[in-house]
Every structure is written in structure tokens, then in C-alpha cells.
C-alpha positions in Angstrom: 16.7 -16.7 9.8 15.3 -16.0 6.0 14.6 -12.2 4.7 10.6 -12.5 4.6 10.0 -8.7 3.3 12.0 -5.7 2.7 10.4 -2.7 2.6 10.2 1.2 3.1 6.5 1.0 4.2 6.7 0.9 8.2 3.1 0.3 8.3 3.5 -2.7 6.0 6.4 -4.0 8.3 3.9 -4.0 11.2 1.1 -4.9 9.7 3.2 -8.0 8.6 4.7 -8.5 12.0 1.7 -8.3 13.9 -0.3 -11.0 11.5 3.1 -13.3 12.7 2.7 -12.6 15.8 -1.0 -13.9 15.7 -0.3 -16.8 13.7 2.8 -17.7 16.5 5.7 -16.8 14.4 8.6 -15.1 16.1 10.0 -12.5 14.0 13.3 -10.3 13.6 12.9 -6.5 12.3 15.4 -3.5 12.0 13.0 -0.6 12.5 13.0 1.7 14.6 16.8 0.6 16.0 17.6 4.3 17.0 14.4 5.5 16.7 14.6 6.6 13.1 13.2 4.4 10.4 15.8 2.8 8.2 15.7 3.4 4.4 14.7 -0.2 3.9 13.1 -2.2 6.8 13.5 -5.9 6.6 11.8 -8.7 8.3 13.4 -12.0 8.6 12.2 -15.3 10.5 13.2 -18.3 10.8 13.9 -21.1 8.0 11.1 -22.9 8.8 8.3 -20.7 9.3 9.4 -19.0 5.9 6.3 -20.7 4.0 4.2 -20.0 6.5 5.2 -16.3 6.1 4.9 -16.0 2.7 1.3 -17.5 2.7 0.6 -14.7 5.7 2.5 -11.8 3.2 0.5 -12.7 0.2 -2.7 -12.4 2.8 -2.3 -9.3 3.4 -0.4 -7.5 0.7 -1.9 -3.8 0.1 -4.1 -4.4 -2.9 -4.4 -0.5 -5.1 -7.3 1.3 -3.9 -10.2 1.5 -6.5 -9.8 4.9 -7.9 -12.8 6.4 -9.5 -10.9 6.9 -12.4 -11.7 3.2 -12.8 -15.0 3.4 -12.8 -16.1 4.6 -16.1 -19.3 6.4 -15.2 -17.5 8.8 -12.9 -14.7 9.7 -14.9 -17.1 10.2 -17.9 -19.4 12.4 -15.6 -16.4 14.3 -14.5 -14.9 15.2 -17.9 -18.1 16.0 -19.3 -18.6 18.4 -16.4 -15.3 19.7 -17.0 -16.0 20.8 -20.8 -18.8 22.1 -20.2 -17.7 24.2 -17.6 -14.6 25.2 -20.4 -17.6 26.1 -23.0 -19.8 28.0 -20.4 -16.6 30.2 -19.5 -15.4 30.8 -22.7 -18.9 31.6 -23.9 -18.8 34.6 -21.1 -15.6 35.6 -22.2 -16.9 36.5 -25.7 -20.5 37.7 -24.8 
């Protein structure tokens, strides 16, 4: 057996173990041994299925959400909105 992924992410650990499964790969995990999830779960198969693994991990490895902080537009339109919201209230503060 080779260490395929080490993780604290549960739902990564299953997502991973479950894409195995479908692919026909027989996998070993520590979670959930007592019922409480470990610090680090691993998940090991064996030696020659580990390339087949890693192809399978890099498939579905979480990819960072697109923020909207990304998209240029939107953060524009939201810190323009902010200062003007700063003017307009400081404006009533003095008036």
C-alpha cells in the first residue's frame, strides 16, 4: 500500500475514495475509526494502482472558487458604491 493523499478535508477523502471506487480501485482510509475524524486523514492504495490514483486526484482536486473580487467590474462597482456611500454620510454629518 502507497499514501495517495493526506488530508484534513473529510469531504476531499471521500470525494477521492468514491472516484476509486468507480474507477475499480480498492482503497485504505483512517477516517472515521472511532467515529471522530482524525487530524490528518490518509488514503493509501496499493503500489500499483498508485498512478492511476494520482491521475484520478489531480481530476478532481478542488480548484479556488471564482470570487468576485476577481472580476474587476464587480469589485470596481463595489468600492465605488462604498465611497460614495462614505461621501453621502459624511456630507449629512456636516449639513
Amino acid at each position: 500500500m502507497r499514501e495517495l493523499l493526506r488530508t484534513a478535508s473529510v469531504s476531499q477523502a471521500e470525494s477521492l475514495r468514491v472516484a476509486l471506487e468507480a474507477e475499480g480501485i480498492a482503497s485504505v482510509s483512517n477516517a472515521n475509526l472511532a467515529g471522530v475524524p482524525p487530524g490528518a486523514i490518509t488514503l493509501a492504495v496499493d503500489e500499483a494502482d498508485f498512478e492511476r490514483g494520482q491521475a484520478i486526484l489531480r481530476d478532481i482536486q478542488v480548484t479556488p472558487s471564482s470570487r468576485w473580487v476577481s472580476h474587476p467590474r464587480i469589485a470596481r462597482s463595489v468600492i465605488l458604491g462604498t465611497l460614495m456611500l462614505a461621501v453621502i454620510i459624511t456630507a449629512l454629518c456636516f449639513l
